[in-house]
KEGUZA-16514 format. One record per residue (C-alpha): residue in three letters; x, y, z. Coordinates in steps of 0.1 Angstrom, whole numbers, padded with zeros to 4 digits, always signed. Layout:
ALAXYZ...
This chain:
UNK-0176-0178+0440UNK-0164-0189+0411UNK-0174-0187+0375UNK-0184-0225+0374UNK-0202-0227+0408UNK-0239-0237+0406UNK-0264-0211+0399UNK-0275-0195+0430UNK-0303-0175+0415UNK-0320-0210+0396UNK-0302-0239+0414UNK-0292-0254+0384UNK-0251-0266+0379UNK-0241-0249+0345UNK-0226-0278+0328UNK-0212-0251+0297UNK-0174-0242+0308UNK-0182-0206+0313UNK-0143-0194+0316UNK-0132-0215+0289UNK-0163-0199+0266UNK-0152-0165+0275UNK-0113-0173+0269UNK-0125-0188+0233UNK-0145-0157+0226UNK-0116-0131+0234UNK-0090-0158+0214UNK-0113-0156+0179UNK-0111-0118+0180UNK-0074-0122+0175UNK-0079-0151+0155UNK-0108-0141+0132UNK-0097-0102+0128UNK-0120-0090+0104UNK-0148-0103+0125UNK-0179-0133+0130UNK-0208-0119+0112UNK-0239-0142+0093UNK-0243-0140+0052UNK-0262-0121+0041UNK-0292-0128+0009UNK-0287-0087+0001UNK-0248-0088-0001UNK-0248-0124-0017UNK-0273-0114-0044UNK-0253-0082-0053UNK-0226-0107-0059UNK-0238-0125-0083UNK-0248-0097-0099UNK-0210-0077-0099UNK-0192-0105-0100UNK-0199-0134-0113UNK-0163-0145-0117UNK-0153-0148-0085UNK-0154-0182-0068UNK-0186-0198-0059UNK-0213-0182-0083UNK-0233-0217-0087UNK-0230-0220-0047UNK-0245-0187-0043UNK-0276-0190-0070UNK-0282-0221-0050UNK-0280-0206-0021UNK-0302-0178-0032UNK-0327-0204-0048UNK-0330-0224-0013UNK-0337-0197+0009UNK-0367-0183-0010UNK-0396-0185+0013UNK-0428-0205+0002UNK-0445-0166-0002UNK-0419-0160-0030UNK-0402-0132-0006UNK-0368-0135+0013UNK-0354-0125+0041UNK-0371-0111+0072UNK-0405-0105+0082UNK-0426-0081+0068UNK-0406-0047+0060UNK-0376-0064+0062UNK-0380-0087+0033UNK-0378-0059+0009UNK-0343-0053+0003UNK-0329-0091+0007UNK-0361-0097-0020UNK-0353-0068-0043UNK-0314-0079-0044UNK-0324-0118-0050UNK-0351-0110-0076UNK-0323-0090-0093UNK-0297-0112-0087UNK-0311-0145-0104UNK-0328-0123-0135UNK-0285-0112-0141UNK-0283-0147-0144UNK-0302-0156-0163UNK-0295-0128-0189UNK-0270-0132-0213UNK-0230-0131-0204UNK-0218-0093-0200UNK-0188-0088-0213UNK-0159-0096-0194UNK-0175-0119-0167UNK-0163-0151-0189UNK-0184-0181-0187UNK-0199-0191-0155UNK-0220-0222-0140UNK-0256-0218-0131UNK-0278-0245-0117UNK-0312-0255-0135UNK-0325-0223-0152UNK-0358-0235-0154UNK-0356-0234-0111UNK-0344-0197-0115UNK-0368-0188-0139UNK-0394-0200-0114UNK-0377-0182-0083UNK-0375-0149-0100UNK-0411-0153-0108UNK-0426-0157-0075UNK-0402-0133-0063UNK-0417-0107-0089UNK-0450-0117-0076UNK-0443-0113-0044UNK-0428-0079-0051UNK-0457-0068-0065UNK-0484-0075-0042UNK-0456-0063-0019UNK-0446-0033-0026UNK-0478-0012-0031UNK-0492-0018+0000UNK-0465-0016+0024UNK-0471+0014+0047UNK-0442+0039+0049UNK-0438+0030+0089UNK-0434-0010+0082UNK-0402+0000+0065UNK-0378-0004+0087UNK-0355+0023+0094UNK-0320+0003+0077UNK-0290+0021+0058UNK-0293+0035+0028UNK-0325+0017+0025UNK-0343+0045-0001UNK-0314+0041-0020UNK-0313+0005-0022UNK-0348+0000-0030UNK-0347+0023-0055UNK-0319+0014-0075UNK-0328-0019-0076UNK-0366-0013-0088UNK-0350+0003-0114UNK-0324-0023-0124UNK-0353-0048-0123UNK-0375-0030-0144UNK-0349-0027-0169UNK-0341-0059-0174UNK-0376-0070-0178UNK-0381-0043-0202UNK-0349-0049-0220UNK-0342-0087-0224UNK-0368-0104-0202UNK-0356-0144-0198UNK-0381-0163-0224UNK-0409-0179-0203UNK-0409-0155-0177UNK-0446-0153-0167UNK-0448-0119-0151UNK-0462-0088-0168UNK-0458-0056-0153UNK-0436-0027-0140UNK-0423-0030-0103UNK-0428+0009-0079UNK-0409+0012-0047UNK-0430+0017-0018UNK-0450+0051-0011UNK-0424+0078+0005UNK-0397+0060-0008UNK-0386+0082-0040UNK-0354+0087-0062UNK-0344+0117-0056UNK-0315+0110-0034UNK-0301+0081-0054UNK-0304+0107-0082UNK-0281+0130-0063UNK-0252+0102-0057UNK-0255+0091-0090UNK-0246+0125-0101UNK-0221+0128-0076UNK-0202+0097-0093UNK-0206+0107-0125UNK-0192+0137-0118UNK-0162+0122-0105UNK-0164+0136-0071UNK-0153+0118-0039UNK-0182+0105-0017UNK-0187+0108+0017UNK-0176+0078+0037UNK-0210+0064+0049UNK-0224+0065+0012UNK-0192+0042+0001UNK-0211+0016+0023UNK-0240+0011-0003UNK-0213+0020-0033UNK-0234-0006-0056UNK-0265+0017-0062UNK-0239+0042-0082UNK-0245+0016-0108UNK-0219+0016-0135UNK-0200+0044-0127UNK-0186+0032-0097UNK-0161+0011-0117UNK-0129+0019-0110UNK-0139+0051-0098UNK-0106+0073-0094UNK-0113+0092-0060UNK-0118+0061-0043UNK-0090+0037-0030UNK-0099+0006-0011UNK-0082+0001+0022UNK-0053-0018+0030UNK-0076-0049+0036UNK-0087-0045+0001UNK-0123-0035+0014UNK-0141-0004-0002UNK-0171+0009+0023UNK-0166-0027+0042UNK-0187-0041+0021UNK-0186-0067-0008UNK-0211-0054-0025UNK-0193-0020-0027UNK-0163-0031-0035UNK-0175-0058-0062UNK-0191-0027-0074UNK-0160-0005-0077UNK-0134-0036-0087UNK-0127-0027-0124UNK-0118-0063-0137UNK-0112-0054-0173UNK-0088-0024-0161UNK-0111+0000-0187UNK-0117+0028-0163UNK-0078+0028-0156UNK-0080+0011-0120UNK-0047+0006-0105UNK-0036-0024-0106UNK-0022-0028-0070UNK-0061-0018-0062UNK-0077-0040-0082UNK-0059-0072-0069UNK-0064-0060-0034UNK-0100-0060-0042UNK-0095-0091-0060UNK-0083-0109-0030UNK-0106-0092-0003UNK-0135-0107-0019UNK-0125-0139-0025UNK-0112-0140+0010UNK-0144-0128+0022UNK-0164-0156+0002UNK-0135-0187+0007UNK-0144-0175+0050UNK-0183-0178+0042UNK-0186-0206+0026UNK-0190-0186-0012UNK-0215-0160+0004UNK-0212-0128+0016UNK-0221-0110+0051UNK-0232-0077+0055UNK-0208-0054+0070UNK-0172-0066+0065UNK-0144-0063+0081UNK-0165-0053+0117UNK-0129-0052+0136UNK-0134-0024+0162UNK-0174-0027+0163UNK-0171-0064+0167UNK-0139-0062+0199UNK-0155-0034+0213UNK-0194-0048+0221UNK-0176-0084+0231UNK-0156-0068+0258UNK-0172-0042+0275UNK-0202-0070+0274UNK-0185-0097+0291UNK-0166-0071+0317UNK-0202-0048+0326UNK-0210-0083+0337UNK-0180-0086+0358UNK-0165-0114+0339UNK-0129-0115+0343UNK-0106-0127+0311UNK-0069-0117+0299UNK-0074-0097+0273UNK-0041-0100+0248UNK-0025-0067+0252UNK-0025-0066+0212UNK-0064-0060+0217UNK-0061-0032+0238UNK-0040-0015+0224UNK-0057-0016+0188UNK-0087-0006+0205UNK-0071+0026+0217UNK-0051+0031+0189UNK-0083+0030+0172UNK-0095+0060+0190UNK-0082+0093+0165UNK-0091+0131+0175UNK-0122+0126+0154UNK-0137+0090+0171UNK-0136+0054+0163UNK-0147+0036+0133UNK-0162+0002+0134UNK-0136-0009+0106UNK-0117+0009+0080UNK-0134+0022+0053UNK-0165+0030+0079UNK-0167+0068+0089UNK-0160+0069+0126UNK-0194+0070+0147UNK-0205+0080+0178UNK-0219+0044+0186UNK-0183+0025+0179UNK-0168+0056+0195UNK-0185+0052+0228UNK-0184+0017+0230UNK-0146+0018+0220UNK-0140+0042+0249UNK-0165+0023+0278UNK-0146-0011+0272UNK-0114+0005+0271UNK-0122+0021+0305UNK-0136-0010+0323UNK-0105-0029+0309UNK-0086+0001+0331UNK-0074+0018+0302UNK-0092+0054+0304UNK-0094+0074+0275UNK-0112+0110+0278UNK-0145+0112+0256UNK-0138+0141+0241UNK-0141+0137+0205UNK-0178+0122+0212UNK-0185+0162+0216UNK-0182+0161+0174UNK-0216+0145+0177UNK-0239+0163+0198UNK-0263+0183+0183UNK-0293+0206+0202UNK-0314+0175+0210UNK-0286+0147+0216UNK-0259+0129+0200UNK-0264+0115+0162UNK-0245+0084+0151UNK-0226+0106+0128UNK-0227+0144+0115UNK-0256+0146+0089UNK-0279+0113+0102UNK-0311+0116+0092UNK-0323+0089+0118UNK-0323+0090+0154UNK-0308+0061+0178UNK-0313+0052+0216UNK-0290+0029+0224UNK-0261+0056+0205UNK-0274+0082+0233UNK-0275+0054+0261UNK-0237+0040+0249UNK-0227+0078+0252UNK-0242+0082+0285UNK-0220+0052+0293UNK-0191+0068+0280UNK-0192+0099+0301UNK-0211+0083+0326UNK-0183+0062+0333UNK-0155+0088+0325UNK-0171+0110+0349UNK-0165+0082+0376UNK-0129+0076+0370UNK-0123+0110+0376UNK-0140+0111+0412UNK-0118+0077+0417UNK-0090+0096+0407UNK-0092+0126+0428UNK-0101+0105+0459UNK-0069+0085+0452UNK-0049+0113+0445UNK-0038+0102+0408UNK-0037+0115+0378UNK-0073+0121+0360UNK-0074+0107+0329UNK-0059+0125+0300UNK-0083+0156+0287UNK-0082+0177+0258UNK-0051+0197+0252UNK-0054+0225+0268UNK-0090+0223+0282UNK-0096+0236+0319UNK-0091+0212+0348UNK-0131+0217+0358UNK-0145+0226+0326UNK-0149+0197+0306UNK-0162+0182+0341UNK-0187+0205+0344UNK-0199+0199+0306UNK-0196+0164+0305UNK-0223+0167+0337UNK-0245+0187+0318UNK-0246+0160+0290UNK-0252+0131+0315UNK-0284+0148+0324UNK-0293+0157+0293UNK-0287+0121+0284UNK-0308+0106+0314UNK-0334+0129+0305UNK-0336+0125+0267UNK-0336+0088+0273UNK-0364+0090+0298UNK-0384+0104+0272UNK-0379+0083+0247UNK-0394+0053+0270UNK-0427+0041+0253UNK-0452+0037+0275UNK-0449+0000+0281UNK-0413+0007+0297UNK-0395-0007+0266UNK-0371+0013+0236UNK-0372+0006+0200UNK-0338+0015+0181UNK-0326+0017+0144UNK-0295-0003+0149UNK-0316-0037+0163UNK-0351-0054+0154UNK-0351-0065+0189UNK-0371-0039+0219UNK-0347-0060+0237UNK-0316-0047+0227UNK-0325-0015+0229UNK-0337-0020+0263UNK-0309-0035+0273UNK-0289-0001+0264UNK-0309+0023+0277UNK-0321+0003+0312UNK-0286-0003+0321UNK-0267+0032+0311UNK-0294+0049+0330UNK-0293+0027+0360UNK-0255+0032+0366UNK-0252+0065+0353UNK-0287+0082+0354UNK-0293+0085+0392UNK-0321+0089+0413UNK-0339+0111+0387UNK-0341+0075+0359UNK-0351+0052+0389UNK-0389+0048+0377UNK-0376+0046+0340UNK-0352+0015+0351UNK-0382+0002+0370UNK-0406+0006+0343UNK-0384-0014+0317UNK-0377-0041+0347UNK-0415-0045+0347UNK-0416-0045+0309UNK-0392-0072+0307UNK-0407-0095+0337UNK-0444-0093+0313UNK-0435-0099+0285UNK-0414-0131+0293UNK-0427-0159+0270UNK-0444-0191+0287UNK-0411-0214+0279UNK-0391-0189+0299UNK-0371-0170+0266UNK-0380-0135+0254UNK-0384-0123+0215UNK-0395-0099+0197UNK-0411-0130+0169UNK-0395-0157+0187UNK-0378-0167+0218UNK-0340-0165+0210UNK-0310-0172+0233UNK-0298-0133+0221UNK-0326-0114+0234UNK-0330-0133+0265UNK-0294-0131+0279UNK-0308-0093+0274UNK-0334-0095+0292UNK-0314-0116+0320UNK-0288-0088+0317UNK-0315-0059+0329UNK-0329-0083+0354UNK-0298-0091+0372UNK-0275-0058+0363UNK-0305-0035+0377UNK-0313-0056+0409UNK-0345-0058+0422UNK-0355-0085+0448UNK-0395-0087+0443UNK-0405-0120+0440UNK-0420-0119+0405UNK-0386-0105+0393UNK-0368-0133+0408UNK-0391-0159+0396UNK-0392-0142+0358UNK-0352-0140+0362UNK-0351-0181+0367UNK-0372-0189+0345UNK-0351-0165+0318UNK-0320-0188+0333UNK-0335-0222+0328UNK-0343-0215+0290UNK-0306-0198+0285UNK-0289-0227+0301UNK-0309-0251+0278UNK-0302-0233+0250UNK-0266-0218+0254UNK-0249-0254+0245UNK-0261-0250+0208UNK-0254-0209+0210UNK-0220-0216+0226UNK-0203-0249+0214UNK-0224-0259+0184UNK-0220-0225+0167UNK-0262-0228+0157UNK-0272-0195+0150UNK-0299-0173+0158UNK-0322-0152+0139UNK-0306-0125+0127UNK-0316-0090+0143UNK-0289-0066+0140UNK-0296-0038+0110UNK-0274-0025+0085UNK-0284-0028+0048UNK-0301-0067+0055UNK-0308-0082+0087UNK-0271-0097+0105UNK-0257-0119+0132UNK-0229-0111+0149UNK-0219-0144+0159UNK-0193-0133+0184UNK-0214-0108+0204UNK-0240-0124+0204UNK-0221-0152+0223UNK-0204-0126+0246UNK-0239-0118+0252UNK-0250-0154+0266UNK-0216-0158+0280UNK-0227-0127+0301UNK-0258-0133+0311UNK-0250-0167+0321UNK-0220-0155+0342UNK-0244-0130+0359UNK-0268-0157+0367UNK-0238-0180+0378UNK-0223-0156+0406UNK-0245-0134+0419UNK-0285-0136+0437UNK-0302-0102+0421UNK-0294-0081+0455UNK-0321-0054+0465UNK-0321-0023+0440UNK-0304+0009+0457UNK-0326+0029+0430UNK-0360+0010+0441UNK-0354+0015+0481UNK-0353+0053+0473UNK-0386+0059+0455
C-alpha cells in the first residue's frame, strides 16, 4: 500500500499529499541550513538590549509590547514565564534608558506603552518570584544563571536611572534555591580572560560587559558565538574598543542580521540547529518506515559531522550525547552505519549524561542511546548472518569485545529506563515540556531494543497514552496540539497492540491529526512551543516530520498484535 491510500486503521482518505510533505521537509533542510526554529521573547529581548543597532529594534519592542500577557508576565505557563519575563522586563527598561554610547539613535514606539509594560511586568515579577517553589522551575539551560543576571541588571537600572513615571518601588530576588554563586564564578572566569567551556558560550550574555570582544573567543565560520544571538550580540564589539578583529566582528555583524532579516527582526533560541535539526527529521520519518531520497549532500554532512569525540547539534555547541545518538540512529536506518563508540565519552556509573559535567539528568538522552546501540548491535547480527563486513569499530578494539559491552549497556539502558517510569506509565524529561515526548523516546527505544524484560514498561506507557487521550481525540500536556499527538499516535501504532480500546484511542488520535495536519503541514501555523533550551522553542521542521510520521503510520499499516504483549 501506498503512502496516499486511505487510512486503514480510521477509514478516512488523507487528502494531505503525504510523499510530497515528506519530500518538502527533506528539500528545506538543504534549503534552510541553519535550521526552522520559532522566536523566541528571551533571545528577542536580549536583543534589544545588546544591540539596538541592528535592524528591526522598533519591530522587536513591538513585538515584545504585544505579546505581554493580560497578567503582566510572558511567555509560558507558570515556571516557564520566568526567564522570557525577566529578559522582556529588562529589555523595554534598556529602552527606555538613555542612549549608551555607541548604539547611535534608534526608533522606539510610544514610551508611555513601554513604560506601562515594564510596569506590570515588574509587578508580575514580584508577586512572582517569591513564591515560586524551587520544583516549578523548570529544569532549562543555564537557567540559575539567567535569572540571576538579569535580577541584577533590573535592579540596577531601577536603582540607577529609573524611567520618570515608573510606578514600581522595590527591589526584585530570584526565586528560593536559585543563588549567584555560579554566575559569580563565570563572571570571574571572563574577567579573567580565560576561555569558557563550550556549553557556557551558549548563555555568553550573562558575562555582562566583559564579554565584549572577548579575545579567547572566535565566532564560527557562520559568524555564530554559542549559536545563539544573544551570545553573540553579547560578544560583538561594535566600537572595536576591546580590540575585536575585524574579520570577527563583521562575521558577527552579518550572522545577526541574517538571523533577524530570516525572522522577521526577532530572534529564535538556539541558532544555527543544523545537525540537531537533520538528525530528529530523518530518523523520525524513516523509524516510521517512510521512504524519501535523502540528497546524498545530507548524509554525508551528517556523518562527517560525527568526530572521535561525538556530534554537535551545530557549531559552536559542544558535541552531546543526545545529537550524538540521534546523528548515529538516522545515519544507520538511512544504511549508513557508523559504530557508537564515542557515545562511551558519556557514560558515567548510573547512565549516560548529555555531556561530561551535566548537572541534570535526561530520559529521552538514555532512550536515544539505547537506540543507538540498540540498533548497532542489530546491524552487526545482520552482518554476520550475511557474511559482510560489520560496521567499522574502534581502531584496534577486539572483534567481540565492544559487542559484549555495548550488551551490557543495552541492559543497563532498559533497566535504567524502566525505573525511571512514573507510576502512571509516562516520562518527564529536561529537554521537552511535553510527558509525551518523552514517552515517545523511552516507549519506543525500549520496545525495539529492550526485549522481553521492558514489555510491561511499553505496556504501561500504551495504557498511559490510551487514558489520558483528550475527549476531541488530541493529547497535551495544557492543550491538545498536533505535536504531542502524532506522539502519542507514534507509541500506539510503533508498539502494536490490537485491544480494542487501543484501536479505538488510536482513531480517534488519527481523526484529530488528519483535521489538524493541513494547518501544521501546508499553512505553516504553529504550535505551542514545548522544546527547552534557555526559553520555550518550536522546531518547525521536526515537528512536521513528526505529523508527517504519525500520519504515514496511520496511512499504511492496521496496529498488528504486539510480539511483546503475547509473551507476558
Amino acid at each position: 500500500m501506498t503512502v496516499g491510500d486511505a487510512c486503514p486503521a480510521a477509514g478516512i482518505a488523507p487528502d494531505v499529499d503525504l510523499p510530497a510533505a515528506a519530500r518538502a521537509l527533506v528539500g528545506d533542510l538543504l534549503a534552510m541550513p541553519w535550521g526552522q526554529v520559532s522566536p523566541s521573547i528571551y533571545e528577542t529581548g536580549r536583543l534589544v538590549t545588546l544591540a539596538p543597532w541592528l535592524t528591526g529594534h522598533r519591530r522587536r519592542l513591538e513585538y515584545l509590547v504585544a505579546a505581554q500577557r493580560p497578567d503582566g508576565g510572558w511567555g509560558g505557563p507558570g515556571g516557564y514565564a520566568l526567564v522570557p519575563t525577566l529578559s522582556a522586563v529588562e529589555a523595554v527598561l534598556a529602552s527606555l534608558a538613555p542612549a549608551s554610547a555607541g548604539s547611535g539613535t534608534v526608533e522606539v514606539p510610544d514610551p508611555e506603552s513601554l513604560l506601562r509594560a515594564a510596569e506590570r511586568g515588574l509587578r508580575f515579577l514580584a508577586c512572582t518570584l517569591p513564591a515560586i517553589e524551587a520544583r516549578a522551575v523548570p529544569d532549562m539551560p543555564a537557567l540559575d544563571l539567567i535569572v540571576t543576571s538579569l535580577t541584577d541588571a533590573i535592579n540596577d537600572r531601577l536603582a540607577r536611572a529609573a524611567p520618570p513615571g515608573l510606578r514600581f518601588a522595590g527591589r526584585l530576588s530570584p526565586p528560593a534555591g536559585v543563588d549567584g554563586a555560579r554566575l559569580a564564578m563565570v563572571q570571574a572566569a571572563v574577567r579573567g580572560g580565560a576561555g569558557l567551556p563550550a556549553k557556557i558560550l551558549h548563555a555568553l550574555e550573562v558575562a555582562g560587559s566583559a564579554a565584549r570582544g572577548h579575545p579567547a573567543i572566535r565566532p564560527e565560520e557562520s559568524g555564530t558565538v554559542g549559536a545563539s544571538a544573544a551570545a553573540t550580540a553579547a560578544w560583538l564589539d561594535v566600537t572595536g574598543e576591546n580590540g575585536a578583529w575585524t574579520g570577527s566582528r563583521r562575521r558577527a555583524e552579518r550572522f545577526l542580521e541574517r538571523v533577524v532579516a530570516d525572522h522577521d527582526g526577532l530572534a529564535p533560541c538556539g541558532i544555527p540547529v543544523t545537525v540537531f535539526e537533520r538528525s530528529w527529521v530523518l530518523s523520525g520519518l524513516a523509524r516510521a518506515g517512510l521512504e524519501v531520497d535523502v540528497p546524498p549532500r545530507i548524509v554525508a554532512d551528517l556523518a562527517a559531522a560525527l568526530g572521535p569525540h561525538g556530534a554537535a547539534a551545530a557549531g559552536g555547541l559542544p558535541v552531546d550525547a543526545d545529537t550524538t545518538s540521534v546523528t548515529l540512529h538516522a545515519l544507520g536506518l538511512l544504511g549508513v552505519q557508523r559504530a557508537p563508540a564515542a557515545l562511551w565519552e558519556f557514560e558515567t556509573d548510573t547512565h549516560f549524561c548529555t555531556w561530561p559535567g551535566e548537572q541534570g539528568f535526561s530520559v529521552s538522552v538514555n532512550a536515544h542511546v539505547l537506540d543507538a546501540f540498540g540498533q548497532y548491535l542489530r546491524a552487526r547480527r545482520a552482518s554476520r548472518k550475511a557474511c559482510a563486513p560489520a560496521p567499522s569499530e574502534t581502531p584496534g578494539a577486539a572483534a567481540d569485545g565492544p559487542a559484549d559491552r555495548y550488551r551490557a549497556a543495552v541492559l543497563k539502558l532498559t533497566d535504567l529506563l524502566r525505573d525511571r517510569q512514573r507510576a502512571d506509565g509516562s516520562w518527564v524529561d529536561r529537554w521537552h515540556a511535553s510527558p509525551y515526548y518523552a514517552t515517545a523516546c523511552c516507549a519506543l527505544a525500549l520496545h525495539d531494543f529492550g526485549g522481553r524484560a521492558a514489555a510491561e514498561a511499553v505496556r504501561r506507557a500504551r495504557d498511559w497514552v490510551v487514558t489520558t487521550q483528550r475527549p476531541d481525540g488530541s493529547w497535551g500536556r495544557w492543550e491538545g496540539s498536533a505535536e504531542e499527538t502524532a506522539y502519542g499516535l507514534q507509541i500506539l501504532a510503533l508498539t502494536r497492540s490490537a485491544r480494542p480500546e487501543v484501536q479505538e484511542s488510536f482513531t480517534r488520535g488519527y481523526e484529530f491529526l488528519h483535521r489538524a495536519a493541513r494547518n501544521t503541514l501546508e499553512n505553516g501555523a504553529a504550535g505551542p512551543a514545548l522544546w527547552h533550551d534557555k526559553d520555550l522553542y518550536y522546531p518547525a521542521a521536526i515537528v512536521r516530520a513528526s505529523v508527517v510520521s504519525a500520519l504515514h503510520l496511520a496511512a499504511t499499516s492496521r496496529t498488528a498484535p504486539d510480539q511483546t504483549e503475547d509473551r507476558q
